[in-house]
C-alpha positions as CSV (number, residue, x, y, z in Angstrom):
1,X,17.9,-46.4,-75.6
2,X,14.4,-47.4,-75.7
3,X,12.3,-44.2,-74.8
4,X,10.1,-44.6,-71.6
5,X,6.2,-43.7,-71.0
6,X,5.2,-42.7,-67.8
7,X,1.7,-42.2,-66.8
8,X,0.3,-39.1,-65.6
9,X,-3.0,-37.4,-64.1
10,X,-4.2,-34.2,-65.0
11,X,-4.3,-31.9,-62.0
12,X,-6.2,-29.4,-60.7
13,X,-4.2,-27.1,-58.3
14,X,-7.7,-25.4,-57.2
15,X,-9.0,-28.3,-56.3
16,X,-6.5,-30.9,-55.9
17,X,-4.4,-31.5,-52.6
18,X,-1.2,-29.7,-52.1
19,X,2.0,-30.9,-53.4
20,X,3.0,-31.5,-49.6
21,X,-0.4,-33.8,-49.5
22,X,0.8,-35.5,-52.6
23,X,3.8,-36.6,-51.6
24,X,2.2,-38.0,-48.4
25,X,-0.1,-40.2,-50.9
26,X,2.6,-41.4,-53.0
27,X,2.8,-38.8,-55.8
28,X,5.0,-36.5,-57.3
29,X,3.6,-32.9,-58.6
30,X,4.9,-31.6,-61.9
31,X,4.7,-29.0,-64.8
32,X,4.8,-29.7,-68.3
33,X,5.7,-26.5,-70.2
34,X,7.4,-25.5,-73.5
35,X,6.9,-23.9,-76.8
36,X,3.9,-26.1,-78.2
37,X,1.8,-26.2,-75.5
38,X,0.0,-24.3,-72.2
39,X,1.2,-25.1,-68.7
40,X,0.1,-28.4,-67.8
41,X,-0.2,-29.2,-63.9
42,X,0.7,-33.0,-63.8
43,X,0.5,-35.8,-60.9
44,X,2.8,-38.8,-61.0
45,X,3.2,-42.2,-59.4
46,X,6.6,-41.1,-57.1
47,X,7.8,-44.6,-57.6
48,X,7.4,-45.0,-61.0
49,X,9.0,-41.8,-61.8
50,X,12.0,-42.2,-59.3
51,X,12.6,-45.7,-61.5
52,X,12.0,-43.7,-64.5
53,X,14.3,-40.9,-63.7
54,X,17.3,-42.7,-62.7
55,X,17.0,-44.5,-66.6
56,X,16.3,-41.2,-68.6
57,X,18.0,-38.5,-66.2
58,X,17.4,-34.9,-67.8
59,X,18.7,-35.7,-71.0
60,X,16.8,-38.4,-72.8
61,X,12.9,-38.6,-74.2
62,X,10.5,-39.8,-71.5
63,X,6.7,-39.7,-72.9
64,X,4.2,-38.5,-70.4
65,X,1.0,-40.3,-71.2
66,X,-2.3,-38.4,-70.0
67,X,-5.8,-39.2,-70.9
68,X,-6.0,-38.0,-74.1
69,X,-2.1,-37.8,-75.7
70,X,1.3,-38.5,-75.1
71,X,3.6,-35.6,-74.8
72,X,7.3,-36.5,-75.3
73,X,9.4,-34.5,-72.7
74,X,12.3,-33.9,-71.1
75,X,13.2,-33.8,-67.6
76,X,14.2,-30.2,-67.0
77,X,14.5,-29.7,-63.7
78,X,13.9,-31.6,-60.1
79,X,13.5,-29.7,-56.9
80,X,14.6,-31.7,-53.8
81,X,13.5,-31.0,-50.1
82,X,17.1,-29.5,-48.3
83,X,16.1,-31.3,-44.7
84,X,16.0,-34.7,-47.1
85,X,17.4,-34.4,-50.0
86,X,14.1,-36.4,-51.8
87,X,12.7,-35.0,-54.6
88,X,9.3,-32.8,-54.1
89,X,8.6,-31.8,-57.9
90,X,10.0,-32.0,-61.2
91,X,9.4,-29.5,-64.4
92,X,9.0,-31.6,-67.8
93,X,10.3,-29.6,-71.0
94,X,7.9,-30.4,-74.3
95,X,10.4,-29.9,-77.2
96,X,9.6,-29.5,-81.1
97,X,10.9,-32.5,-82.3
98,X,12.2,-30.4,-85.6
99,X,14.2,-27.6,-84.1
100,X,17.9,-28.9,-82.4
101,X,18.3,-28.4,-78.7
102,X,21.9,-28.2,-76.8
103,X,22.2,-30.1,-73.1
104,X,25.0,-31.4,-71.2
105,X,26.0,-34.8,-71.0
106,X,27.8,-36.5,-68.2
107,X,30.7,-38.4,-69.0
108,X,31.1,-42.1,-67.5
109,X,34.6,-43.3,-67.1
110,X,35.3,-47.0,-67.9
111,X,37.8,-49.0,-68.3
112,X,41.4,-48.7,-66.3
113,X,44.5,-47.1,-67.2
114,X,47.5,-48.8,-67.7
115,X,49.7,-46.3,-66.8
116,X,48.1,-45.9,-63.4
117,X,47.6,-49.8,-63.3
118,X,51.4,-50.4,-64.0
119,X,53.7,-47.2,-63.9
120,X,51.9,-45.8,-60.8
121,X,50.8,-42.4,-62.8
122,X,48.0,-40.1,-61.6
123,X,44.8,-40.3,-62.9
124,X,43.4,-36.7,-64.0
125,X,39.8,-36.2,-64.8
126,X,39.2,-32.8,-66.0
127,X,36.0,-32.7,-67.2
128,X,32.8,-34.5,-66.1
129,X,30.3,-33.8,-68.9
130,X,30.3,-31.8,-72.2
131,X,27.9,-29.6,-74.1
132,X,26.2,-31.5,-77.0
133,X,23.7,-30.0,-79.6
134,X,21.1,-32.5,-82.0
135,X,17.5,-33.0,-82.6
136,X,15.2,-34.4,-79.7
137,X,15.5,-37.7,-80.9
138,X,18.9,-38.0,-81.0
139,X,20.0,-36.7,-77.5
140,X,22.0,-39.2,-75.5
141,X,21.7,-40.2,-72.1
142,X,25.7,-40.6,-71.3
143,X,29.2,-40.6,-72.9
144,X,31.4,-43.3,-72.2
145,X,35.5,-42.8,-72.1
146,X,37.5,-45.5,-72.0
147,X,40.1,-45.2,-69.6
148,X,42.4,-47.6,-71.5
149,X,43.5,-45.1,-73.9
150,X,45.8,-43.8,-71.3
151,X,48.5,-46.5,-71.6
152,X,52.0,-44.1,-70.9
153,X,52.7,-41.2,-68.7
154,X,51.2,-37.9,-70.0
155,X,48.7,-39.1,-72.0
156,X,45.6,-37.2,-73.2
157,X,42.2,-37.6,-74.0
158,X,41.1,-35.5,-75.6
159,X,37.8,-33.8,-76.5
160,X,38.2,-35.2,-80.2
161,X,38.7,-38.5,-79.2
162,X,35.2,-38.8,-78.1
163,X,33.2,-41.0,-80.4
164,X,29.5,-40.2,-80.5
165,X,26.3,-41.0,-82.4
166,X,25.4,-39.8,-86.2
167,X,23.7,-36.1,-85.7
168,X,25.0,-35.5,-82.3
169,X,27.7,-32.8,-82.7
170,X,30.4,-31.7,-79.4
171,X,30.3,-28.1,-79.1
172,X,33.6,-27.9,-76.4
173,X,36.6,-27.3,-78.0
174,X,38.3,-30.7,-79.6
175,X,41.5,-29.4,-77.8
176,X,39.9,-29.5,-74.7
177,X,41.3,-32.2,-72.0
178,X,38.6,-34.9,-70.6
179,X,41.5,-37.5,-68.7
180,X,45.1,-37.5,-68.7
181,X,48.0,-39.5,-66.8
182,X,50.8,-37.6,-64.8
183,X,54.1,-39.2,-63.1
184,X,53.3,-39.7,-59.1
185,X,55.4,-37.0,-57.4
186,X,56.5,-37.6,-53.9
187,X,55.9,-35.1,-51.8
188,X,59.4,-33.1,-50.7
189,X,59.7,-32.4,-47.2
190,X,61.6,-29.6,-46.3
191,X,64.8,-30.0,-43.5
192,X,65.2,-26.8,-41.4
193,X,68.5,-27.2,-39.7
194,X,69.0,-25.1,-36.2
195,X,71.8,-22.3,-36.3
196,X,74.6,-23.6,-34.6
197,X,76.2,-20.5,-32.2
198,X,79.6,-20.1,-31.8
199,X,79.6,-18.9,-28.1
200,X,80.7,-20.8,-25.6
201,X,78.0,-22.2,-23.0
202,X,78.3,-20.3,-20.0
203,X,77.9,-22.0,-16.5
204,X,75.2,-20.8,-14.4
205,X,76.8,-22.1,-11.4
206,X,79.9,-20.3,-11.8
207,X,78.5,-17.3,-13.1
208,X,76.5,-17.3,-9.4
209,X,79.3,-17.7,-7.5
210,X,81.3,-14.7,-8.9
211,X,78.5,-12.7,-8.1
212,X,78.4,-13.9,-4.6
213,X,81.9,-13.4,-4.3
214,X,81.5,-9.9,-5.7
Protein backbone atom coordinates (compact mmCIF):
# COMPACT_ATOMS: atom_id res chain seq x y z
CA UNK A 1 0.00 0.00 0.00
CA UNK A 2 1.12 3.36 -0.91
CA UNK A 3 1.86 5.18 2.45
CA UNK A 4 -0.20 8.36 3.02
CA UNK A 5 0.95 12.08 4.16
CA UNK A 6 -1.26 14.07 6.03
CA UNK A 7 -0.68 17.62 6.90
CA UNK A 8 -0.47 18.91 10.19
CA UNK A 9 -0.07 22.29 12.36
CA UNK A 10 1.93 22.68 15.23
CA UNK A 11 -0.13 23.54 18.29
CA UNK A 12 0.06 25.49 21.10
CA UNK A 13 -2.22 24.17 23.90
CA UNK A 14 -1.47 27.63 25.92
CA UNK A 15 -2.48 29.45 23.37
CA UNK A 16 -4.50 27.65 20.95
CA UNK A 17 -8.30 27.00 21.30
CA UNK A 18 -9.57 24.03 23.06
CA UNK A 19 -9.87 20.73 21.43
CA UNK A 20 -13.80 21.19 21.88
CA UNK A 21 -13.15 24.69 19.87
CA UNK A 22 -11.32 22.72 17.26
CA UNK A 23 -13.60 20.39 16.50
CA UNK A 24 -16.18 23.20 16.02
CA UNK A 25 -13.68 24.69 13.33
CA UNK A 26 -13.18 21.61 11.47
CA UNK A 27 -10.09 20.11 13.24
CA UNK A 28 -8.94 17.25 14.97
CA UNK A 29 -6.42 17.60 18.03
CA UNK A 30 -3.65 15.09 18.32
CA UNK A 31 -0.35 13.89 20.02
CA UNK A 32 2.55 12.59 18.37
CA UNK A 33 4.80 10.69 20.87
CA UNK A 34 7.33 7.86 20.87
CA UNK A 35 10.86 6.86 21.51
CA UNK A 36 12.70 9.42 19.06
CA UNK A 37 11.06 12.37 19.83
CA UNK A 38 9.25 14.98 22.61
CA UNK A 39 5.47 15.21 22.81
CA UNK A 40 4.22 16.96 19.87
CA UNK A 41 0.65 18.76 20.17
CA UNK A 42 -0.66 18.45 16.61
CA UNK A 43 -3.93 19.98 14.71
CA UNK A 44 -5.41 18.22 11.76
CA UNK A 45 -7.90 18.83 8.94
CA UNK A 46 -10.88 16.38 10.50
CA UNK A 47 -11.77 15.49 7.05
CA UNK A 48 -8.73 14.77 5.71
CA UNK A 49 -7.75 12.59 8.53
CA UNK A 50 -11.31 10.79 8.77
CA UNK A 51 -10.40 9.86 4.74
CA UNK A 52 -7.01 9.05 5.80
CA UNK A 53 -7.88 6.86 8.74
CA UNK A 54 -10.43 4.73 7.17
CA UNK A 55 -7.26 3.86 4.40
CA UNK A 56 -4.38 3.33 7.00
CA UNK A 57 -6.50 2.27 10.22
CA UNK A 58 -3.97 1.80 13.24
CA UNK A 59 -1.74 -0.52 11.57
CA UNK A 60 -0.07 1.02 8.49
CA UNK A 61 2.56 4.09 7.97
CA UNK A 62 0.79 7.40 7.67
CA UNK A 63 3.44 10.49 7.43
CA UNK A 64 2.47 13.50 9.39
CA UNK A 65 3.92 16.42 7.46
CA UNK A 66 4.61 19.73 9.69
CA UNK A 67 6.56 22.69 8.82
CA UNK A 68 9.79 21.52 9.01
CA UNK A 69 9.83 17.39 8.68
CA UNK A 70 7.80 14.57 8.10
CA UNK A 71 7.34 12.17 10.89
CA UNK A 72 6.18 8.65 9.81
CA UNK A 73 3.64 7.41 12.46
CA UNK A 74 1.20 5.17 13.41
CA UNK A 75 -2.23 5.56 14.48
CA UNK A 76 -2.27 4.48 18.05
CA UNK A 77 -5.19 5.29 19.45
CA UNK A 78 -8.59 7.37 18.63
CA UNK A 79 -10.90 8.66 21.35
CA UNK A 80 -14.57 9.00 20.33
CA UNK A 81 -17.24 11.27 22.05
CA UNK A 82 -19.82 8.42 23.93
CA UNK A 83 -23.06 10.84 23.20
CA UNK A 84 -21.79 10.53 19.25
CA UNK A 85 -19.63 8.12 18.75
CA UNK A 86 -17.27 10.80 16.39
CA UNK A 87 -13.97 10.85 17.01
CA UNK A 88 -12.49 13.92 19.26
CA UNK A 89 -8.66 13.13 19.20
CA UNK A 90 -6.25 10.68 18.10
CA UNK A 91 -2.58 9.72 19.54
CA UNK A 92 0.06 9.15 16.61
CA UNK A 93 2.95 6.52 17.58
CA UNK A 94 6.64 7.67 15.99
CA UNK A 95 8.34 4.26 15.55
CA UNK A 96 12.24 3.54 14.93
CA UNK A 97 12.06 2.30 11.61
CA UNK A 98 15.06 -0.38 12.68
CA UNK A 99 13.59 -2.02 15.76
CA UNK A 100 10.41 -4.65 14.86
CA UNK A 101 7.12 -3.77 16.43
CA UNK A 102 4.11 -6.47 17.09
CA UNK A 103 0.20 -5.11 16.29
CA UNK A 104 -2.94 -6.93 15.49
CA UNK A 105 -4.33 -7.28 12.26
CA UNK A 106 -7.90 -7.74 11.38
CA UNK A 107 -8.81 -10.53 9.27
CA UNK A 108 -11.16 -9.85 6.13
CA UNK A 109 -13.18 -12.78 5.00
CA UNK A 110 -13.68 -13.30 1.23
CA UNK A 111 -14.71 -15.49 -0.91
CA UNK A 112 -17.77 -18.11 -0.15
CA UNK A 113 -17.75 -21.53 1.10
CA UNK A 114 -18.95 -24.30 -0.69
CA UNK A 115 -19.88 -26.27 1.93
CA UNK A 116 -22.20 -23.65 3.21
CA UNK A 117 -23.13 -22.71 -0.46
CA UNK A 118 -24.04 -26.32 -1.29
CA UNK A 119 -24.24 -28.87 1.69
CA UNK A 120 -26.00 -26.28 3.98
CA UNK A 121 -22.93 -26.38 6.72
CA UNK A 122 -22.37 -23.59 9.30
CA UNK A 123 -20.02 -21.17 8.80
CA UNK A 124 -17.60 -20.71 12.03
CA UNK A 125 -15.41 -17.73 12.32
CA UNK A 126 -13.21 -17.98 15.32
CA UNK A 127 -10.91 -15.49 15.11
CA UNK A 128 -11.13 -11.92 13.77
CA UNK A 129 -7.51 -10.69 13.76
CA UNK A 130 -4.12 -12.07 14.69
CA UNK A 131 -0.92 -10.88 16.35
CA UNK A 132 1.80 -10.11 13.72
CA UNK A 133 5.40 -8.90 14.47
CA UNK A 134 7.88 -7.05 11.55
CA UNK A 135 9.74 -3.80 10.97
CA UNK A 136 7.64 -0.53 10.42
CA UNK A 137 7.74 -0.76 6.91
CA UNK A 138 6.52 -3.90 6.56
CA UNK A 139 3.26 -3.88 8.74
CA UNK A 140 0.07 -4.71 6.87
CA UNK A 141 -3.10 -3.08 6.92
CA UNK A 142 -5.40 -6.39 6.63
CA UNK A 143 -5.30 -10.27 6.07
CA UNK A 144 -7.38 -11.70 3.66
CA UNK A 145 -8.95 -15.51 4.12
CA UNK A 146 -10.46 -16.95 1.45
CA UNK A 147 -13.46 -18.56 2.37
CA UNK A 148 -13.26 -21.03 -0.51
CA UNK A 149 -10.91 -23.29 1.16
CA UNK A 150 -13.79 -24.63 3.11
CA UNK A 151 -15.27 -26.84 0.34
CA UNK A 152 -16.60 -30.19 2.77
CA UNK A 153 -18.11 -30.39 6.18
CA UNK A 154 -15.56 -29.90 9.04
CA UNK A 155 -13.11 -28.11 7.32
CA UNK A 156 -10.39 -25.95 8.91
CA UNK A 157 -8.44 -23.03 8.40
CA UNK A 158 -6.05 -22.83 9.97
CA UNK A 159 -3.60 -20.36 11.41
CA UNK A 160 -0.78 -21.86 9.03
CA UNK A 161 -2.72 -21.51 6.12
CA UNK A 162 -2.46 -17.84 6.27
CA UNK A 163 -0.23 -16.55 3.52
CA UNK A 164 1.52 -13.34 4.38
CA UNK A 165 4.19 -10.94 3.09
CA UNK A 166 8.22 -11.61 3.17
CA UNK A 167 9.30 -10.27 6.93
CA UNK A 168 5.93 -10.39 8.43
CA UNK A 169 5.97 -13.37 10.90
CA UNK A 170 2.26 -14.81 12.84
CA UNK A 171 2.97 -15.08 16.29
CA UNK A 172 -0.61 -17.13 17.18
CA UNK A 173 -0.18 -20.59 17.29
CA UNK A 174 -0.28 -22.29 13.54
CA UNK A 175 -2.73 -24.81 15.21
CA UNK A 176 -4.93 -22.18 16.01
CA UNK A 177 -8.52 -22.18 14.15
CA UNK A 178 -9.46 -18.82 11.98
CA UNK A 179 -12.87 -20.51 10.01
CA UNK A 180 -14.28 -23.82 9.92
CA UNK A 181 -17.54 -25.58 8.40
CA UNK A 182 -19.95 -27.72 10.79
CA UNK A 183 -23.12 -29.93 9.63
CA UNK A 184 -26.52 -27.71 10.28
CA UNK A 185 -28.15 -29.41 13.38
CA UNK A 186 -31.79 -29.10 13.70
CA UNK A 187 -32.81 -28.08 16.70
CA UNK A 188 -34.58 -31.17 18.88
CA UNK A 189 -37.64 -30.26 20.52
CA UNK A 190 -38.43 -32.06 23.41
CA UNK A 191 -42.28 -33.96 23.71
CA UNK A 192 -43.49 -33.99 27.38
CA UNK A 193 -46.36 -36.37 27.39
CA UNK A 194 -49.16 -35.82 30.39
CA UNK A 195 -49.43 -38.87 33.02
CA UNK A 196 -52.34 -40.69 32.12
CA UNK A 197 -54.27 -41.70 35.80
CA UNK A 198 -55.81 -44.69 36.13
CA UNK A 199 -58.83 -43.51 38.39
CA UNK A 200 -61.98 -43.45 37.21
CA UNK A 201 -63.57 -39.80 36.61
CA UNK A 202 -65.90 -39.27 39.32
CA UNK A 203 -69.30 -37.45 38.63
CA UNK A 204 -69.81 -34.36 40.45
CA UNK A 205 -73.39 -34.57 40.04
CA UNK A 206 -73.80 -37.81 41.59
CA UNK A 207 -71.37 -37.36 44.18
CA UNK A 208 -73.89 -34.18 45.18
CA UNK A 209 -76.77 -36.06 45.32
CA UNK A 210 -75.56 -38.79 47.72
CA UNK A 211 -74.66 -36.18 49.95
CA UNK A 212 -78.06 -34.65 49.83
CA UNK A 213 -79.49 -37.83 50.31
CA UNK A 214 -77.21 -38.41 53.24
Amino acid sequence: MTELTLKAEIRDIKTDKKAKHLLKDGYLSGVIYGPQTENLTIKIKMGEFLKAFAKVGESTILNISLADKTIPVFVHDVFKDPRTNKITHADFYEFNKTHKLKSEIPLKFVGESKAVKELGAVLNKDLDHVEVECLPEDMIHEIEIDLALLENINDIIFVSSIKIPKGVKILNPEDQAIASVVAYEEEKVEVVEAPISTEAPKDEKVEEKVEEKK
